[in-house]
PATORKOL-48803 format. One record per residue (C-alpha): x, y, z. Coordinates in steps of 0.001 Angstrom, whole numbers. Example, Ala and Ser with C-alpha at 12.3 -4.5 7.8 and 13.67 -1.06 7.14 Angstrom:
{site {12300,-4500,7800}};
{site {13670,-1060,7140}};
END
This chain:
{site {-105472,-24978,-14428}};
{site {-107753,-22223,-14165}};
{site {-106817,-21979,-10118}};
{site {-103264,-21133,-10963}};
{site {-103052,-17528,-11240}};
{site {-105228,-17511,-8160}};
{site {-102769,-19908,-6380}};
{site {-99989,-17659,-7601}};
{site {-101477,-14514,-6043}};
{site {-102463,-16026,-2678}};
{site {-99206,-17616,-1756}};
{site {-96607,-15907,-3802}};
{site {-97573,-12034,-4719}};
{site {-99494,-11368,-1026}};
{site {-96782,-12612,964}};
{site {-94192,-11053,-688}};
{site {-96406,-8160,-624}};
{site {-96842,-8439,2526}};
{site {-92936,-8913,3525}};
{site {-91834,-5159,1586}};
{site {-94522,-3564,3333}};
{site {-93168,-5001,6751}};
{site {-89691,-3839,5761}};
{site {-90458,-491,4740}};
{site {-91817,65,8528}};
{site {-88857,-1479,10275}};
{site {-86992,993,8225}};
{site {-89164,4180,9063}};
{site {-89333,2932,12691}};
{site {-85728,1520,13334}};
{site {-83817,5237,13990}};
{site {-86160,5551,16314}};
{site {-85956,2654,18544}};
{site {-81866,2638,17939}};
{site {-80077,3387,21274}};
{site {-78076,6707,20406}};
{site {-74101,6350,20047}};
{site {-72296,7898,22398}};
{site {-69668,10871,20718}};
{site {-66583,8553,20018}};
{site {-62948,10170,20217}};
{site {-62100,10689,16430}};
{site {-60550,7889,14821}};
{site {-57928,7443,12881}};
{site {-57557,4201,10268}};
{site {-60436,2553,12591}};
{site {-58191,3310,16290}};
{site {-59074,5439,18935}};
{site {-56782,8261,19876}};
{site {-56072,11203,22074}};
{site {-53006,11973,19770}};
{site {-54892,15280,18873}};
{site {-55709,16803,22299}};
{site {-51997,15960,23664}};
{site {-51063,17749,20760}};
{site {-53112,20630,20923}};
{site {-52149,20935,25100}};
{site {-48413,19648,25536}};
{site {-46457,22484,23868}};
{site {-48108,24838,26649}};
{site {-46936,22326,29583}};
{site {-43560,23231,31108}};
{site {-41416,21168,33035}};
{site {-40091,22738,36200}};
{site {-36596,22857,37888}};
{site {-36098,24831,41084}};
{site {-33035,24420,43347}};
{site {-31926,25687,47118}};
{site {-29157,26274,48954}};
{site {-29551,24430,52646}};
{site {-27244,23707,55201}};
{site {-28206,20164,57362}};
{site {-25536,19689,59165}};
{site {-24296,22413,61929}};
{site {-21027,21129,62085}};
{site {-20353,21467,58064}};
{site {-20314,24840,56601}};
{site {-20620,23873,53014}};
{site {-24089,23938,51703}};
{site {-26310,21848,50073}};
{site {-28174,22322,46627}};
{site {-31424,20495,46970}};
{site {-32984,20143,44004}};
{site {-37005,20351,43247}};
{site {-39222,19125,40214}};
{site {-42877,20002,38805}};
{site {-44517,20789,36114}};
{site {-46337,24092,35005}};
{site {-49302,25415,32414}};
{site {-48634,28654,30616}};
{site {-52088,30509,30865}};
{site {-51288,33747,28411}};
{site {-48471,34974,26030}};
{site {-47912,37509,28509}};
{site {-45631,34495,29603}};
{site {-48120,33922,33197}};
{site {-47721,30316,34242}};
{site {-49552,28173,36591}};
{site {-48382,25579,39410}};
{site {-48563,23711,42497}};
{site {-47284,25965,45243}};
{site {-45459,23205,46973}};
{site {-42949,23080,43877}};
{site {-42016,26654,43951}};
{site {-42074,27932,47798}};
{site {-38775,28610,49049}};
{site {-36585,27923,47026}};
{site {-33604,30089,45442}};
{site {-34055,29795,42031}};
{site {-36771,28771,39365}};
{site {-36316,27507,35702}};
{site {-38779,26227,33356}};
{site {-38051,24231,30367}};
{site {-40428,24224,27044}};
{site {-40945,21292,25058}};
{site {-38926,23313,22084}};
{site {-35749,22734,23810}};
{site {-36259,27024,25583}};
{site {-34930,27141,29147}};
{site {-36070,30392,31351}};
{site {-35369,31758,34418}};
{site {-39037,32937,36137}};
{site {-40091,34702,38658}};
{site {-42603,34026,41624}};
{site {-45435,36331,41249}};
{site {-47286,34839,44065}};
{site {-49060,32199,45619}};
{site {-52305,30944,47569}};
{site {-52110,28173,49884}};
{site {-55900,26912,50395}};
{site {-55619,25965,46685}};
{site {-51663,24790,46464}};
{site {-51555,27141,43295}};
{site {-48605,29773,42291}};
{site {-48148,31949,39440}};
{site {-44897,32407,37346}};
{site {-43916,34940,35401}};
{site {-40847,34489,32734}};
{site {-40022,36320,29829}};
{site {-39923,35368,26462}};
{site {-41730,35560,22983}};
{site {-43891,33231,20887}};
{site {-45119,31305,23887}};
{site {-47392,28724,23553}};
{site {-50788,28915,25059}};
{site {-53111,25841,26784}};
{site {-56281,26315,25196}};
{site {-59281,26842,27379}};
{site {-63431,26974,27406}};
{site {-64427,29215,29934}};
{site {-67874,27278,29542}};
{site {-66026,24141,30702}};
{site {-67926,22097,33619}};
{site {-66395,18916,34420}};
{site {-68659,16314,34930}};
{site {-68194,12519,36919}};
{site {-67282,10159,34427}};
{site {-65466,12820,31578}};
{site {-62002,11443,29737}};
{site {-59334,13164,31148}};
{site {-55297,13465,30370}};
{site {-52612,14810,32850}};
{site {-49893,15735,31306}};
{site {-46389,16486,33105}};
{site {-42965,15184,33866}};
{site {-42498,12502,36435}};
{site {-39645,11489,37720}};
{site {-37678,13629,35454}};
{site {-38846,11275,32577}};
{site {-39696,13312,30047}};
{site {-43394,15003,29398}};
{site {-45806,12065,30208}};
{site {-49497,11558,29547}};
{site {-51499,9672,31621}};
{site {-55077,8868,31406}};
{site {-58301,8272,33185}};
{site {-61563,9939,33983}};
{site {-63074,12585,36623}};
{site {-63831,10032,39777}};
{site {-65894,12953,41493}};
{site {-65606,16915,41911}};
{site {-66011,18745,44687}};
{site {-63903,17070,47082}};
{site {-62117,18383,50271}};
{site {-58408,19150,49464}};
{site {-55806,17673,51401}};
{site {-53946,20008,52936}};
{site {-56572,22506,53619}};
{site {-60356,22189,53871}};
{site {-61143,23925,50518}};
{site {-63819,21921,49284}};
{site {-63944,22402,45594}};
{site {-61079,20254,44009}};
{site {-61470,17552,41254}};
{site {-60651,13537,41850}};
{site {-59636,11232,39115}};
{site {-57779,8737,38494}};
{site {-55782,9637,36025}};
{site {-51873,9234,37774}};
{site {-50422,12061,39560}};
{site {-46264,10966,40280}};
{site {-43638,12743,41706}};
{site {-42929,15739,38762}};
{site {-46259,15802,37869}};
{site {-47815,18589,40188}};
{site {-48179,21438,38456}};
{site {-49246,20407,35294}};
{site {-52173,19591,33094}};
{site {-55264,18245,33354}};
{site {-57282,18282,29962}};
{site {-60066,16704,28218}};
{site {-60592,14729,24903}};
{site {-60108,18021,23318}};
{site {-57246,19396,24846}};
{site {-58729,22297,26768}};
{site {-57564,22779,30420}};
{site {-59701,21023,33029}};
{site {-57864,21783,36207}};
{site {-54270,21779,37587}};
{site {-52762,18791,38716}};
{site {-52160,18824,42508}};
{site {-51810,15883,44338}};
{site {-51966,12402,44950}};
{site {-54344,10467,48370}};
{site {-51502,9526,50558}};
{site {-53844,7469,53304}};
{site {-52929,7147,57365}};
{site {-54985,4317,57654}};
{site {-52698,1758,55984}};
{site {-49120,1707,54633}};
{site {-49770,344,51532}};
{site {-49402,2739,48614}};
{site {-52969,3954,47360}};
{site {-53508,4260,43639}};
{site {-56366,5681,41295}};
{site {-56748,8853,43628}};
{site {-55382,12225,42502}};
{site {-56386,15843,42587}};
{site {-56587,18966,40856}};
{site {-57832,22459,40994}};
{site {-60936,23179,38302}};
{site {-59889,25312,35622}};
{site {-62069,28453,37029}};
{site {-61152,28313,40091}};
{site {-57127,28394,39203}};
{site {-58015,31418,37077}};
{site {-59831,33229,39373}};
{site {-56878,32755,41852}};
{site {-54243,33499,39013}};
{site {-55764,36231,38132}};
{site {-56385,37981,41810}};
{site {-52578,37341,42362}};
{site {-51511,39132,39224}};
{site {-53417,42315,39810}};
{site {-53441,42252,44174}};
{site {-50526,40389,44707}};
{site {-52799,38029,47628}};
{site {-55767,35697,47583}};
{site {-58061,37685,49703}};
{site {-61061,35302,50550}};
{site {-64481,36110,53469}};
{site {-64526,34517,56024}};
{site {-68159,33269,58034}};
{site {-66477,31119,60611}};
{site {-68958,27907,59866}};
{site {-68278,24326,59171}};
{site {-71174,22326,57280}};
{site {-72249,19594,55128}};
{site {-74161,19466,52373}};
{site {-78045,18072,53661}};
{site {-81744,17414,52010}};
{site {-83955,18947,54777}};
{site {-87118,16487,54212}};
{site {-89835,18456,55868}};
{site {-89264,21620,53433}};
{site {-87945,19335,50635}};
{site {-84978,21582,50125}};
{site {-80972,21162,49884}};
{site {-78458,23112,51948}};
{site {-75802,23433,54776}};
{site {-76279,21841,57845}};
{site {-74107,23160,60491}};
{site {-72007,21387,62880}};
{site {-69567,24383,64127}};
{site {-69175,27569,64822}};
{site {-66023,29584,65086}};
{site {-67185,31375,68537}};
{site {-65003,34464,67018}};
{site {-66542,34386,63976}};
{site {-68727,36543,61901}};
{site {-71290,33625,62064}};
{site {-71628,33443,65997}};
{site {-71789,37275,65935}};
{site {-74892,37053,63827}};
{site {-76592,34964,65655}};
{site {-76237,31365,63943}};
{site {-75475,28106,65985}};
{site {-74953,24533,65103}};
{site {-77634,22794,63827}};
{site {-78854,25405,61861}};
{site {-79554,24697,58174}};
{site {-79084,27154,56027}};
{site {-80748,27200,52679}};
{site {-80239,30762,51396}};
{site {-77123,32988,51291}};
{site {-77589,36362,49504}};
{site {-80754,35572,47780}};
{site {-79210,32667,46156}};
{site {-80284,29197,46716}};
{site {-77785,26837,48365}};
{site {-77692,23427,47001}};
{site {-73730,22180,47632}};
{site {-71271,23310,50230}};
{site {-68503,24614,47320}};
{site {-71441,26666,46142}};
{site {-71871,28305,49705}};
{site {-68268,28453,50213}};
{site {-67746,30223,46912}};
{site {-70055,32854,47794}};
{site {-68531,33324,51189}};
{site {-65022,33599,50056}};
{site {-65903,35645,46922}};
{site {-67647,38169,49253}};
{site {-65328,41411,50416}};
{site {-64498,41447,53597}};
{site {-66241,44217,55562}};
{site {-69753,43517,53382}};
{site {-72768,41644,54968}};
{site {-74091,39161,53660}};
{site {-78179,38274,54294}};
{site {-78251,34591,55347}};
{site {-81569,32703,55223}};
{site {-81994,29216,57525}};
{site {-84163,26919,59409}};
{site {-83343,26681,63463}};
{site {-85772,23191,64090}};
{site {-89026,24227,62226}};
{site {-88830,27973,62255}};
{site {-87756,30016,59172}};
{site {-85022,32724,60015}};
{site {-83000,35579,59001}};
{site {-79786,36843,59862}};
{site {-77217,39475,58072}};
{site {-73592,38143,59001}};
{site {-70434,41042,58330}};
{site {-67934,38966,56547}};
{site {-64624,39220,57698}};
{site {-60983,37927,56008}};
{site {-60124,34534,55912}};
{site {-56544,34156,57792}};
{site {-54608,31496,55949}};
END
């Protein structure tokens, strides 16, 4: 009997012992190991939601009607009234609103309608076709506004809403995520719009396109209409980033124009392996252009422009276009193995 306590100890009070101690460390050492959550969308009563960014973006998203007078047939006199639809972002209370170009050129008469029942007339202000943006102006008080994050970079793979009227249904949301940014546009060669999937119909150009939190990430544009086949594509759609739409918005409000440089190149973006460096390779050159003049030729890379590094073709572009005409710019690239330099005069982009 005298073995019992010892018994006791050995196979009861050590292991058990022995189990809390074990415990305590997978406790201590568990948020560690833990694979971190990804940010959920909040949740109401356990279901995920967007409720609060459509609500925080819609009132600010205008449906557009504009209407012409045209005249098809020679041989009748009496005109027609052709009738256009979009959609539109109000950008200020100053009553400045955003759209695609294509919904507002040429036409007689423009009316936007707010989701509080408002109808008003507005005015062209101007418009910029490389982008397929135009700026309203209407009057009117208590407007709302789309909120906005000037910080905002849109990333591959980020939630995104666009929110308009298609077909004249009613304001829609749709929903998807950024497929890829940077991409060519598709009526011009402006390299610098945003694809996603989110659905872009007939009524929706023009409108919003917002994150999980309902600020603005770009203007819807268009949808990938492809010559290759004639069945209808789906999942690609377009829009123009939230800076660059204000930066245009806001150089038509004050000058009226989009006035862009012009280098007179065209380049894609290239990893130059034997200096380990990105940049533009190019593969033409306007023979006109401020480019030739300066002495650059195709197959030049170019890996500096201005003293700033060049690491995708938007990024060159940007600097380009942003650049007055009549200033020079100092251009920095590789012709085969040798390092070069070259100042190029900007000039104005012709649309």
């Amino acid at each position: 009997m005298s073995q019992t306590p010892q018994i006791f100890v050995r196979y009861i009070v050590k292991p058990a012992l022995f189990g809390l101690l074990i415990a305590a460390v997978v406790l201590l050492v568990l948020p560690w190991i833990s694979p971190q959550q990804t940010p959920s969308v909040p949740t109401d009563n356990g279901l995920v939601s967007f409720s609060g960014a459509v609500a925080s973006a819609s009132p600010a998203v205008v449906n557009i009607y504009t209407s012409q007078e045209v005249r098809e047939r020679p041989y009748d006199p009496r005109p027609r009234t052709a009738v256009r639809l979009g959609s539109g972002v109000i950008m200020d209370q100053r009553g400045f609103i955003l759209t695609a170009k294509h919904v507002v050129s040429e036409v007689d008469e423009i009316r936007v309608a707010l989701q509080d029942g408002r109808v008003l007339s507005a005015q062209l202000i101007g418009s910029d076709q490389l982008t397929d943006l135009a700026v309203l102006k209407t009057e009117a008080d208590n407007l709302p506004v789309i909120p906005t994050n000037s910080d905002l970079q849109p990333r591959v793979g980020d939630v995104v809403l666009a929110i308009g009227n298609p077909y004249n249904l009613g304001q829609t949301v749709t929903q998807g995520i950024i497929s890829a940014t940077g991409r060519i546009g598709m009526s011009s060669g402006y390299s610098d719009f945003i694809q996603m999937d989110a659905a872009i119909n007939e009524g929706n150009s023009g409108g919003a396109l917002v994150n999980s939190r309902g600020e603005l990430v770009g203007i819807n544009n268009a949808s990938y209409q492809s010559q290759l086949t004639s069945r209808a594509t789906t999942g690609i759609y377009f829009a123009v980033p939230y800076q660059l739409a204000v930066r245009i918005m806001r150089q038509i409000i004050s000058e009226g124009v989009v006035v862009r440089g012009y280098l007179g190149i065209t380049a894609e973006q290239h990893y130059d392996t034997y200096h380990q460096t990105r940049g533009l390779m190019i593969t033409a050159v306007d023979p006109q252009g401020p480019a030739a003049r300066a002495g650059i030729q195709a197959g030049d890379f170019i890996y500096e422009i201005a003293g700033e590094p060049i690491r995708a073709v938007n990024q060159g572009l940007d600097i380009v276009a942003d650049t007055p005409p009549g200033s020079e710019l100092e251009i920095n690239f590789f012709r085969d193995l040798r390092r070069m330099q070259t100042t190029a005069r900007i000039e104005r982009l012709r649309e």
